[in-house]
C-alpha positions in Angstrom: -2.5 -18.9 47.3 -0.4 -20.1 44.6 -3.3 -20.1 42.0 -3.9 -16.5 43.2 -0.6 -15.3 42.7 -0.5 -17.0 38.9 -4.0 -14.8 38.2 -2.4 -12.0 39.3 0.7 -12.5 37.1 -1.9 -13.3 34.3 -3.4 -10.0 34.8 -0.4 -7.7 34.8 0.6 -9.6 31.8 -2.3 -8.7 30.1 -2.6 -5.1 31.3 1.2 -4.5 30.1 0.3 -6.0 26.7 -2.5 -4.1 26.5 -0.9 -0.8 27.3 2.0 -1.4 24.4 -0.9 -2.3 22.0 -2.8 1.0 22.5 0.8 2.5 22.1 0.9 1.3 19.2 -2.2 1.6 17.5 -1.6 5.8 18.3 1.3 5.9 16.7 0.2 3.8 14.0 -2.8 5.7 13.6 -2.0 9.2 14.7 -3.6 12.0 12.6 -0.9 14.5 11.6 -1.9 18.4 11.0 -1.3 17.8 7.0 -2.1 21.6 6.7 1.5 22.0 8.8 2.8 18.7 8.7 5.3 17.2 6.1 4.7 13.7 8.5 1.9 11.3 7.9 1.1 8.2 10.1 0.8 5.0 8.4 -3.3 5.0 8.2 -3.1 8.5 6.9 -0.7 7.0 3.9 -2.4 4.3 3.5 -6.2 6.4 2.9 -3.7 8.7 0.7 -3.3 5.9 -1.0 -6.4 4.7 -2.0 -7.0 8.5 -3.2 -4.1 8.1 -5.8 -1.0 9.1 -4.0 2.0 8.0 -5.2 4.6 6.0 -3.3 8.2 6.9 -3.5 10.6 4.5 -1.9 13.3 6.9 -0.8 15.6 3.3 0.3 18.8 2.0 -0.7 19.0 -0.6 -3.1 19.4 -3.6 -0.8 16.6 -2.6 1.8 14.6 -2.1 -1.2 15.5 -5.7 -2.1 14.8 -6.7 1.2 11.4 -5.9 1.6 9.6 -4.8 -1.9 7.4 -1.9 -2.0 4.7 -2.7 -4.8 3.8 -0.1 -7.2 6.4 2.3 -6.0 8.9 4.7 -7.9 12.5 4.2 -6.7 13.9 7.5 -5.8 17.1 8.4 -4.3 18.2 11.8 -2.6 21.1 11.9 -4.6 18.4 11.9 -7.8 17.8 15.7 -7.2 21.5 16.6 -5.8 24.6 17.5 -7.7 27.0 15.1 -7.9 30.4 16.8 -7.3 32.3 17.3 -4.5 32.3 19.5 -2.0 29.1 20.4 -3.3 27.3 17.0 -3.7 24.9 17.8 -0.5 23.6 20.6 -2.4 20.4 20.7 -4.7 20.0 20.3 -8.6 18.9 23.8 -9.9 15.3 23.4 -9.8 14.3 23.2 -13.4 16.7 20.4 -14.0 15.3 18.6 -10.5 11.5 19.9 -12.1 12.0 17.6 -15.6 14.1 14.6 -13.6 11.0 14.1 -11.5 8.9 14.8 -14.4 10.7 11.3 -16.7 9.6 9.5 -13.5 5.7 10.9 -13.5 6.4 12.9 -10.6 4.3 16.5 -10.9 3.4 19.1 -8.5 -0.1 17.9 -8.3 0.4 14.6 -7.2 0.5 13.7 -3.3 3.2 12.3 -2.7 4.3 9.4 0.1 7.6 8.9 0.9 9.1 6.3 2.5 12.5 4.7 4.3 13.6 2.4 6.8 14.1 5.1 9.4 15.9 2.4 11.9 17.9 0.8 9.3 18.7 3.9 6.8 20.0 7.7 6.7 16.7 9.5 6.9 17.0 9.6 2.9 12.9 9.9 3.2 13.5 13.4 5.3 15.8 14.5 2.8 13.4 13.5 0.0 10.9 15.2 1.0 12.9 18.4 2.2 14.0 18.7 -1.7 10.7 17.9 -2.9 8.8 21.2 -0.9 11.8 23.0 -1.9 11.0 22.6 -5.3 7.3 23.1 -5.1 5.9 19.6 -4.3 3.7 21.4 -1.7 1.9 17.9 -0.9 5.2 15.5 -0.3 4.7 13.5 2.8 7.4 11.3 4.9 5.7 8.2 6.1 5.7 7.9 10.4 7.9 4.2 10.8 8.6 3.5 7.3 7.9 0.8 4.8 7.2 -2.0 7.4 4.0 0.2 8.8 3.0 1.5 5.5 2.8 -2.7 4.4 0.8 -3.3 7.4 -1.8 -0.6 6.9 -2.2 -0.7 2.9 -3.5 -4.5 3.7 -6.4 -3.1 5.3 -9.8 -2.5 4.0 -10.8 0.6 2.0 -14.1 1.0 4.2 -11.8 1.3 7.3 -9.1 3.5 5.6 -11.9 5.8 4.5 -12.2 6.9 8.4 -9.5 9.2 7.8 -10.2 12.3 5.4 -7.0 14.1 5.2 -7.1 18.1 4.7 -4.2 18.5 1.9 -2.4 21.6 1.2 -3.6 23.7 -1.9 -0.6 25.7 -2.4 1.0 25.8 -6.3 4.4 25.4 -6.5 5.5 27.8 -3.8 8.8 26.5 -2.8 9.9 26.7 0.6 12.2 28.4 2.6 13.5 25.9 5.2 16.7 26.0 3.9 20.2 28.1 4.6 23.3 28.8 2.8 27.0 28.4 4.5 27.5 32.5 4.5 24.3 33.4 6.3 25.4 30.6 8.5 28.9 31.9 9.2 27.2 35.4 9.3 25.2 34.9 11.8 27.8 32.9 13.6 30.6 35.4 13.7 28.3 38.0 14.8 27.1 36.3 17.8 23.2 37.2 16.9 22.1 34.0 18.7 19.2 33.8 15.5 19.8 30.7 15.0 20.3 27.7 17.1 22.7 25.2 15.6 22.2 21.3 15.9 24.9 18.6 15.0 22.5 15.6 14.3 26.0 13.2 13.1 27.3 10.3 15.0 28.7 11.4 18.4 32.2 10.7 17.1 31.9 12.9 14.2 31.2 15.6 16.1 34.1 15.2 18.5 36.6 15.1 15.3 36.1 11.9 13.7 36.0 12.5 9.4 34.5 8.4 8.4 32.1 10.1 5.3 34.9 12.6 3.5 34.7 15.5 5.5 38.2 17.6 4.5 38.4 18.9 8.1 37.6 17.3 11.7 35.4 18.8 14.3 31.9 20.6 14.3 30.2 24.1 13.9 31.4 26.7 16.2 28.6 26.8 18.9 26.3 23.4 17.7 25.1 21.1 19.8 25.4 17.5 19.4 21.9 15.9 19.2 21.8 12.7 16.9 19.5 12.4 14.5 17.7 9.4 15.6 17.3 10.6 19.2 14.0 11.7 17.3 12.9 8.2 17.0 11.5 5.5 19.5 13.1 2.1 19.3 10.9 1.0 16.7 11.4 4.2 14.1 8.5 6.4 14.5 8.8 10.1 15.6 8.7 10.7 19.1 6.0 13.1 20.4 6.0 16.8 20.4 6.5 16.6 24.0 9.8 14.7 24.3 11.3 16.4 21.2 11.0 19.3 22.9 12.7 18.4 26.0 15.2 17.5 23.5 15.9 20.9 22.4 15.8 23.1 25.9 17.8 20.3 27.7 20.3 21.7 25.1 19.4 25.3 25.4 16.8 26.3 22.7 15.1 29.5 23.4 11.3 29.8 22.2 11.5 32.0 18.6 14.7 30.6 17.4 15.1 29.2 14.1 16.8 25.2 14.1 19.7 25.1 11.6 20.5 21.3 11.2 23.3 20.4 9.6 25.4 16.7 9.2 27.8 15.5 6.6 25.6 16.2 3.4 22.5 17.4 4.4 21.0 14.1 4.3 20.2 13.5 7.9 19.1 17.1 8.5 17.0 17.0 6.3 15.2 14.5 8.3 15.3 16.6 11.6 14.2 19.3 9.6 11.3 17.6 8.4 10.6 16.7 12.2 11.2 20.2 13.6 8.9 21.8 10.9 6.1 19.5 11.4 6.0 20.5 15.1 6.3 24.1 14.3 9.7 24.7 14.9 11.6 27.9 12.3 14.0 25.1 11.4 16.5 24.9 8.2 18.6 22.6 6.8 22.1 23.2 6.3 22.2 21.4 2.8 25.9 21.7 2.1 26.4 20.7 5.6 30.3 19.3 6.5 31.0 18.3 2.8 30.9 22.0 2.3 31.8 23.9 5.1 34.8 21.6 6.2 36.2 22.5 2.2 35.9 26.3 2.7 38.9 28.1 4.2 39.5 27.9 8.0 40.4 31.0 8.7 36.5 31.9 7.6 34.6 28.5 8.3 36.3 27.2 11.0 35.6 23.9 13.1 36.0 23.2 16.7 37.3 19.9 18.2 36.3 19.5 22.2 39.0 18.1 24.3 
């Protein structure tokens, strides 16, 4: 009895681990829409790879420390913002973004991978590659679970990488539109045309009134609802399926046709969600400017509400 009871424990074991490896080895090796998708798995970077993309570690200086990404070029989303406040969530103009990226050997032909520590950073690889389609890099990817993935799948053999063919965008520097500007917003806004549907992807406390990153004024976005922006993520970084994102959204009262306007403190972390929504077909924007901005502007024009 006892020896039967042990099998059986032995079995479900073995079932369980089985079922988290096949969970793993889909996300791992999922096969992104790249004529849609601004998201490649780990296998698709890796074969990317090996065609000559280039690897841009979108990281902050001690995670890139941390774990080294050979062969990469350090870039930072600050790199292709302006720098002073209450505009420094807001993009270089593009030809001086155009020659910065140029210096590092960055052109519009190149694919480009780039990559973060989704659990451990801001979504700076979002961001990244947000600013990079808006300038024309029609072929800049975000890596699905980051750095550690990427590692694990560039170790494997070319033969096996060479399984997945990726379908690339041939689009010349046609810059995108995902992105919106704080009088459209407050447009839209104070006439109640429901266009848009407003997410507030900060900490929960921000939202409520909390100002920890420089905000001048408390309190969110007349009408936004609070979704964080790593309720995207599973607990070990990668982007959740289509499915669960959008449960996401209608739990919070998304109506099929409108556009996502993300916003947070400098459009760093909605540029993330922005890059999530738009890879599952969502209209979706990023508020750039975001709090930084908006919190600056007058009140009696770009006012903030605090819940009680």
């Amino acid at each position: 009895m006892k020896a039967n009871i042990a099998s059986l424990t032995v079995l479900a074991f073995l079932w369980v681990q089985w079922g988290l490896s096949a969970q793993t080895n889909q996300e791992e090796t999922r096969e992104w829409d790249l004529q849609r998708s601004w998201i490649v798995s780990p296998k698709q970077a890796a074969a990317l790879r090996s065609k000559g993309a280039l690897l841009l570690d979108a990281r902050a200086v001690h995670l890139r420390l941390s774990t080294r990404l050979p062969d990469s070029i350090p870039l930072a989303w600050e790199d292709l913002s302006l720098t002073e406040e209450p505009n420094a969530g807001k993009l270089k103009p593009q030809n001086l973004a155009v020659d910065f990226l140029k210096g590092k050997g960055i052109q519009t032909k190149h694919t480009l991978l780039v990559l973060g520590d989704p659990l451990a950073g801001w979504g700076e690889e979002g961001r990244l590659v947000w600013s990079l389609r808006t300038f024309g890099y029609s072929n800049a990817f975000l890596v699905d679970g980051g750095v550690r993935f990427f590692l694990k799948w560039a170790e494997r053999k070319e033969e096996k990488l060479n399984q997945t063919k990726p379908s690339l965008s041939s689009a010349n520097f046609v810059p995108v539109q995902e992105s919106i500007e704080a009088a459209e917003l407050q447009k839209s806004i104070q006439q109640k045309t429901n266009h848009y549907f407003v997410l507030d992807v900060r900490e929960k406390r921000e939202y409520l009134g909390d100002t920890p990153y420089g905000e001048r004024r408390g309190g969110h976005i007349p009408g936004a609802q609070w979704l964080y922006y790593k309720s995207f993520l599973n607990a070990k970084g990668f982007i959740k399926p289509d499915s669960e994102i959008k449960d996401l959204l209608y739990r919070l009262g998304y109506k099929k046709g409108q556009e996502v306007v993300s916003y947070c403190t400098g459009g760093v972390r909605s540029g993330f969600s922005t890059a999530v929504l738009v890879s599952y077909g969502y209209k979706a924007k990023n508020y750039a400017g975001s709090m930084w901005e908006w919190s600056a502007k007058p009140e009696s024009d770009y006012p903030l509400v605090i819940d009680k």
